[in-house]
N, C-alpha and C positions, 0 to 999 in steps of 0.2 A: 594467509587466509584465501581461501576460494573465491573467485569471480566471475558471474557468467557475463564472458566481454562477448556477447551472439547482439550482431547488429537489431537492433530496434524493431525498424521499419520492415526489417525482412519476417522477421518471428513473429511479429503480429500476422500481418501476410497470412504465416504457417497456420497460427492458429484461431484464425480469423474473428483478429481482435479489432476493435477503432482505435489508431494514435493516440486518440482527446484522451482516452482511457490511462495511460500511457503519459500524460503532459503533455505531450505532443501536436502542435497544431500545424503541420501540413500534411498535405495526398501524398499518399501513392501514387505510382503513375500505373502500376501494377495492379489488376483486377482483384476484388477480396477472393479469397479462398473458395475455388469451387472445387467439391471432392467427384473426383472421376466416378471412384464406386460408395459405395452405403459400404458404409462402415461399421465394424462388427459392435458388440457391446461392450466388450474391453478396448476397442481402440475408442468410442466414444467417452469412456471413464479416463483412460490414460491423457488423452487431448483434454477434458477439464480439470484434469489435476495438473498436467504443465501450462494453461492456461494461466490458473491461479500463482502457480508457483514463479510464471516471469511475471506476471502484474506484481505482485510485489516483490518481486528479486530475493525468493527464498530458495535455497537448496534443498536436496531430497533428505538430508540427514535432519536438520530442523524441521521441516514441514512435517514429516513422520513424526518426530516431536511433539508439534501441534497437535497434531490430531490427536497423540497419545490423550494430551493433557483435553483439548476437548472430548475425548471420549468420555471421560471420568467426573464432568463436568454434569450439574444437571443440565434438563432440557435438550433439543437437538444436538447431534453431533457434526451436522453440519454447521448449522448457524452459529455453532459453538464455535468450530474452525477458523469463521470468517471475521468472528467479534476477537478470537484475540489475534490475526494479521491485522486487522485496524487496531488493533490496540498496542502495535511496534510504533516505538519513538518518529524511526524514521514515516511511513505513515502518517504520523499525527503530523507529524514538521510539513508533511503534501498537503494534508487536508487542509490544514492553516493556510495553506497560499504562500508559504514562506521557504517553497523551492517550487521550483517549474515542473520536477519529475519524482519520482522517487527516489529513482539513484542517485540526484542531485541532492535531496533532501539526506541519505544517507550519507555521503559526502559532507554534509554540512554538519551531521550529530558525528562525525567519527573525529573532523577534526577539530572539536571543542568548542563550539560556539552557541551550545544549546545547556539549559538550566533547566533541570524540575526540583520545581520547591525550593528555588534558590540557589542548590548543587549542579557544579557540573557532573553531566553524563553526557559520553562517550562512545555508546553503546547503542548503535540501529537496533539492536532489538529489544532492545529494555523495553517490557509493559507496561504500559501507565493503566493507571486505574483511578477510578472518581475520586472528585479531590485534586489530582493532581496540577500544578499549575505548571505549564511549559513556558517557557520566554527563551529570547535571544538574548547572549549578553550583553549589556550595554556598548559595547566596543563592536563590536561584531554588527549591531543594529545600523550602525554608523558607514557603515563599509559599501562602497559604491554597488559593489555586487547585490547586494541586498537589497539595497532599495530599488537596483532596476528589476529585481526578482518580483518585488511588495509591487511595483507599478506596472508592473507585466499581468501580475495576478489579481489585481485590484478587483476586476468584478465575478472572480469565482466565489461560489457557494461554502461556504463554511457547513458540514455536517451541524445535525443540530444538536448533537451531542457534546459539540465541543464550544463554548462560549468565550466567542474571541474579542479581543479588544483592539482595531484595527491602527492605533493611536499609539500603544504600548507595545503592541505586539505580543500580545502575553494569551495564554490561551487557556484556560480551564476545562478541563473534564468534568463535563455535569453528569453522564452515565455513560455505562458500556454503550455500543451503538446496535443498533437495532438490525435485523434484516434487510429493512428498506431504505437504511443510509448507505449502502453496497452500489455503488455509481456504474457499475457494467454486468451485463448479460454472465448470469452462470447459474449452475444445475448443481450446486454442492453434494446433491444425494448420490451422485457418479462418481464422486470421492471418497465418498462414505462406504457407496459399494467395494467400489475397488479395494480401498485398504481389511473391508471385511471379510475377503476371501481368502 
């Protein structure tokens, strides 16, 4: 399976992201991103399509995916895009507070420790959709890693889309997530261009 191992701290840098965005809570010691020249309207589209793409650690062969399936989708094709990357397992397992990052949180659905609807899945990119209830398995909840995870995370925001129970750790999808649960700066319509040419 494909891996983008591209250090962290330096890619944000690149594509001048924040850390926090990321999980990530220390500086740079390095200046954010100042571009020498103005940059064209294709390099302004290609920088927010790899933006998005390392915020949630998806490839260029999915991500075209995505957009397939949001294009086909009613309503915008961007906001479409964005609602189902928040709507991958791994994602939902970040926004719960029940990893620190997202590659940590995909680490965690890969190696069997995540239940929807009771089942284990396996699978970072499996979509969840309303209704579905996420939990840790009970073994798994137990495991020292976890709870320094759950105590590190304790006072992050729970999207409102997703109704968590901080006691069970179990989490409910009450709907798709909206435009304005989208926690970092992006211009999705330069993806939408890009891929319409």
């Amino acid at each position: 399976m494909a891996k983008n191992m591209q250090p962290i701290m330096k890619r944000c840098k690149t594509l001048g992201i924040e850390p926090a965005v990321m999980g990530i809570h220390k500086k740079s010691n390095r200046n954010p991103k100042q571009s020498r020249k103005k940059q064209s309207e294709y390099g302004l589209q290609l920088n927010e399509k790899q933006k998005v793409k390392f915020i949630y650690g998806v490839l260029e062969k999915q991500f075209r995916k995505y957009y397939v399936m949001a294009s086909k989708k009613q309503g915008i094709t961007g906001e479409n895009l964005l609602q189902i990357l928040e709507s991958r397992l791994d994602n939902v397992i970040f926004r719960m507070g029940l990893a620190n990052t997202r590659r940590e949180a995909r680490q965690i659905v890969s190696h069997g420790h995540v239940t929807v609807n009771g089942s284990k899945v396996d699978i970072p990119s499996y979509l969840v959709k309303p209704g579905d209830v996420i939990s840790l398995k009970e073994k798994s909840r137990n495991s020292t890693r976890i709870k320094d995870i759950i105590e590190t995370n304790a006072s992050r925001v729970v999207p409102k889309w997703i109704d968590m129970d901080k006691n069970t750790l179990t989490g409910k999808i009450v709907s798709l997530s909206d435009r304005d649960d989208i926690d970092f700066e992006v211009e999705e319509h330069l993806i939408v261009e890009l891929y319409s040419k």
